[in-house]
C-alpha positions in Angstrom: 78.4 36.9 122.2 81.9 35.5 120.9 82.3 32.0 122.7 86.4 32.4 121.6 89.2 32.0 124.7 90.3 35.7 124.5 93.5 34.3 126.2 95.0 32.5 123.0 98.4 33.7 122.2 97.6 32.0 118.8 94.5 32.0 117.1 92.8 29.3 116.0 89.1 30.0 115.7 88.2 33.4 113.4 87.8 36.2 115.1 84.7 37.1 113.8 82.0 34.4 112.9 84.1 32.0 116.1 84.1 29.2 112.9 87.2 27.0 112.4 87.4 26.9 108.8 90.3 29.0 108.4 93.6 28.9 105.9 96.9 29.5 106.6 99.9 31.3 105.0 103.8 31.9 106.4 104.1 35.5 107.0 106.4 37.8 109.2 105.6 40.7 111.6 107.4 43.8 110.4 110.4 44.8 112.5 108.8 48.3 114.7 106.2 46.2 115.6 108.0 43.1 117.0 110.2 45.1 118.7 107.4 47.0 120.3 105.2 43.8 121.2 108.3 40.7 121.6 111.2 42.8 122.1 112.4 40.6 119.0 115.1 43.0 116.7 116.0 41.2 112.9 119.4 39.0 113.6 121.7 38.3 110.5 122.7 34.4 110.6 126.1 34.3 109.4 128.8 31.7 108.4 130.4 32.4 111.5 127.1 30.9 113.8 128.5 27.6 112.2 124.9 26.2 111.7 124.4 23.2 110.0 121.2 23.0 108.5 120.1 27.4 108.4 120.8 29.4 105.8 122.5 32.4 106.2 120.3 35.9 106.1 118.0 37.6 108.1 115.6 36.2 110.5 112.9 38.5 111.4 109.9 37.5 113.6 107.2 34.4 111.6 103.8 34.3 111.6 100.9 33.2 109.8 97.9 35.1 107.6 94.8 33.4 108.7 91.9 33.7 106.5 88.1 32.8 107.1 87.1 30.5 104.6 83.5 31.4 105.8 83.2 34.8 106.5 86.4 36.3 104.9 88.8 38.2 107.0 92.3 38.0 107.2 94.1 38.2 110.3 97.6 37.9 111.6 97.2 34.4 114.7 99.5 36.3 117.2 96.7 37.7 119.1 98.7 40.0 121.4 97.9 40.1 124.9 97.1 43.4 127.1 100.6 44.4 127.6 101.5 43.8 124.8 98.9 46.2 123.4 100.0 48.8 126.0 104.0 48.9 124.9 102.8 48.7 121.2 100.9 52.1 121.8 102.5 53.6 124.9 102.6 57.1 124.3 101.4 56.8 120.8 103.2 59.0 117.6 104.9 60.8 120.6 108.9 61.9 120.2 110.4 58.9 121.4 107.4 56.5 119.4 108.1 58.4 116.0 112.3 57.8 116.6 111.8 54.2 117.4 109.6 53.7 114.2 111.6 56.0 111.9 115.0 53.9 112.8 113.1 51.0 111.2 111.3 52.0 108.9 113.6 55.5 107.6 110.6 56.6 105.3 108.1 56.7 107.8 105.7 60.2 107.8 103.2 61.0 110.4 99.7 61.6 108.5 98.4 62.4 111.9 99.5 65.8 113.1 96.1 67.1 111.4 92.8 66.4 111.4 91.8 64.2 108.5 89.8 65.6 105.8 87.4 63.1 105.5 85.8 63.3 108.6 84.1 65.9 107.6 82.1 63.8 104.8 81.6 61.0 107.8 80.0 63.8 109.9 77.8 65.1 106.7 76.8 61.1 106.7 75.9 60.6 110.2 74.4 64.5 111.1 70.7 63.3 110.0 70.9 60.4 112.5 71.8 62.8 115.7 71.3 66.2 117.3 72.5 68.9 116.2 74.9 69.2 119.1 75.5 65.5 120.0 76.5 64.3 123.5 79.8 61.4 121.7 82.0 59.1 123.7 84.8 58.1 121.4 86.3 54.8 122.0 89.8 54.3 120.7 90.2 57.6 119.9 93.6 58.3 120.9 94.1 62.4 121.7 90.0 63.1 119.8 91.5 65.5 116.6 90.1 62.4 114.7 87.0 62.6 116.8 83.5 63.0 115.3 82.2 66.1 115.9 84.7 68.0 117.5 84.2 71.6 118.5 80.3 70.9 117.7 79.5 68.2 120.5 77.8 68.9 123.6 80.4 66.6 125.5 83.1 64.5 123.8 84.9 62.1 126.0 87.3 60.2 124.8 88.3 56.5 125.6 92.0 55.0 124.8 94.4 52.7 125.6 97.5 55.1 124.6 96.9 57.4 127.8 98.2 60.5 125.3 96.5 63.5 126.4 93.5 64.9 124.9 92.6 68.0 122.9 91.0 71.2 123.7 86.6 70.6 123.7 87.5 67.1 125.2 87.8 64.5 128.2 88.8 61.2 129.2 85.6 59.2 129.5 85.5 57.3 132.8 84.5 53.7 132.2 82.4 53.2 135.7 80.2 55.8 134.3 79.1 53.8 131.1 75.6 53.5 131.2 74.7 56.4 133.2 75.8 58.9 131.2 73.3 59.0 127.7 75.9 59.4 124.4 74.3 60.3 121.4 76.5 58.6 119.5 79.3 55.9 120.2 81.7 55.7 117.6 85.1 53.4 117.0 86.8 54.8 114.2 89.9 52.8 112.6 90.2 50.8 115.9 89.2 47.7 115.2 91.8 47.2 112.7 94.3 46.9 115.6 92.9 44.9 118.4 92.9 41.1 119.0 89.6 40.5 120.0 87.5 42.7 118.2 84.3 40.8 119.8 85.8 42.0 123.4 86.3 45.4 122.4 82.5 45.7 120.9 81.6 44.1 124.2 83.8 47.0 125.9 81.5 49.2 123.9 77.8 47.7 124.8 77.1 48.9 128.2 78.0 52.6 126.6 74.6 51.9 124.6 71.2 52.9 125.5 68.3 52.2 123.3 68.4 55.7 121.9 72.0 55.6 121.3 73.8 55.3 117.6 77.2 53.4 117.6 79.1 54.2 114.4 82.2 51.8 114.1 84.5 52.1 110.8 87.9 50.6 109.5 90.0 50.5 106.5 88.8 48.7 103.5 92.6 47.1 103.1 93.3 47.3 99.4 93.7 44.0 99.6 90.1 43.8 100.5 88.9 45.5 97.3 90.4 43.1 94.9 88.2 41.2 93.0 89.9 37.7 94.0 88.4 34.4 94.5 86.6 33.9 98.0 89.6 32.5 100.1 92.2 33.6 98.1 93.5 36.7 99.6 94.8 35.6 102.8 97.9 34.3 100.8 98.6 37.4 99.1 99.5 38.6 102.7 103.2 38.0 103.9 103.4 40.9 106.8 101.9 42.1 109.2 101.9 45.9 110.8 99.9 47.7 113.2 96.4 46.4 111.1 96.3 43.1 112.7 92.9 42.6 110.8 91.4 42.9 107.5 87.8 43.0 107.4 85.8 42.1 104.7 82.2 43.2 104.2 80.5 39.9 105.6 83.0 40.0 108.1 82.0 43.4 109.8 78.0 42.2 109.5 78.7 39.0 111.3 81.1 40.7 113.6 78.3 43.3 114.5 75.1 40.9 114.6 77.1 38.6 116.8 77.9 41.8 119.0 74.2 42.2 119.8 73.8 45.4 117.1 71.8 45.6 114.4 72.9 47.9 111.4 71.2 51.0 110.8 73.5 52.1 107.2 75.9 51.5 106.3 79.1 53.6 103.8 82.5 53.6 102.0 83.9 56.5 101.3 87.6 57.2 99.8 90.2 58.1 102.2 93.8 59.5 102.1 95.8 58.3 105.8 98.5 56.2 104.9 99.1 52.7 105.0 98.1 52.4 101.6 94.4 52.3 102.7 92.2 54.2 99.8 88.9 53.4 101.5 87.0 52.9 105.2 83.6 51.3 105.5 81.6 52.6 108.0 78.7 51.2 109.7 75.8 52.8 111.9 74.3 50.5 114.0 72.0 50.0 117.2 71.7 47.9 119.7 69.5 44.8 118.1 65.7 45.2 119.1 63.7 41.8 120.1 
């Protein structure tokens, strides 16, 4: 289990192997989501401020790209804190959420209003490993359209942060019930791209897990990801920072997992099409680790 302060407002150990050998690159956090998160808006410095040593131009909120020199992810050191989580997803891609975003970022488009297409190759993937009609807890899954085997589960229940409310063949899981009701399969899918302790959130996860449960967990495989670049290069190719607040690389995820207690089962990429730029997920089927 991570031995990290999950309190840092900053990071300065990785967030997946705990190690200190991390680089450093300026960056900035794009406008929607420092307003969101700091309440910070992009102010114009102008002649008129009579400041000696600034430029004039914009100022929108700094940051740095850390990057694992050992185990390769990239990450943005704000690690935002629980409320700050909340007002980033507070009623997530609702009217007032889409506005807000649009008015920063005009060419914004929703890829969510349907379900996404390539679930149904992750369901083809994982079918062999469960029963036909799975009991699934889906943590992080906002309203469950993206859920894995919707319409064809025994039980779905879903567990989120956003508090959005949840499609037809679903229900809100209840925490206090995690390891008395049996899951077939526990899956995180494209969550872990967005939280600030990844190791707290798989730790959320464990007591979900029985010995004859299957957690699947995926996330983007960031284009930047894919690159073939030098080990330890790719953290300075990255100068902002959006609702992915981490990009995973392959070792990353393993060490991630193995520190969690889980042992991988199989593992997939697949191509995907939902925004973001992101043409691939990896996913990962795992268990919990067996003395």
């Amino acid at each position: 289990m991570s031995t990290m302060t999950p309190h840092e407002l900053v990071a300065t150990r990785c967030i997946c192997c705990d190690g200190d050998n991390l680089s450093s690159t300026p960056a900035i956090v794009m406008p929607f989501v420092a307003w969101r998160v700091f309440g910070h808006t992009p102010v114009e410095i102008t002649p008129e401020w009579g400041m000696r040593d600034l430029k004039t131009g914009t100022s929108y909120t700094v940051c740095r790209s850390l990057e694992c020199r050992d185990c390769g992810v990239v990450f943005l050191d704000d690690r935002f804190t629980d409320a700050q989580m909340a007002s980033l997803y507070e009623d997530y891609r609702d009217e007032r959420y889409l506005r807000e975003r649009i008015g920063y970022e005009p060419g914004f488009v929703s890829v969510y209003d349907e379900r996404h297409a390539y679930l149904d190759t992750v369901e083809e993937w994982l079918a062999p490993h469960v029963p036909a009609r799975p009991a699934v807890l889906d943590f992080g899954g906002s309203d469950g359209a993206n859920s894995p085997f919707l319409g064809r589960a025994e039980y779905l229940h879903i567990h989120d942060i956003s508090g959005v409310e949840t499609v037809d063949g679903t229900e809100r899981a209840d925490p206090a019930r995690f390891g008395t009701v049996h899951y077939d399969l526990v899956s995180c899918i494209e969550t872990l791209e967005h939280v600030p302790w990844p190791a707290d959130t798989l730790a959320q996860v464990i007591p979900a897990l029985d010995e004859n449960s299957l957690f699947y967990v995926e996330m983007p495989y960031e284009e930047l990801m894919t690159r073939e670049l030098p080990f330890g290069t790719a953290g300075a190719l990255k100068h902002h920072w959006h609702e992915h607040i981490n990009f995973y690389s392959r070792e990353s995820v393993r060490t991630l997992l193995r520190r969690a207690g889980l042992e991988i089962v199989a593992e997939h990429q697949i191509p995907v099409d939902i925004g973001y730029g992101v043409k691939f997920t990896q996913g990962y089927l795992t268990r919990l680790a067996r003395n």
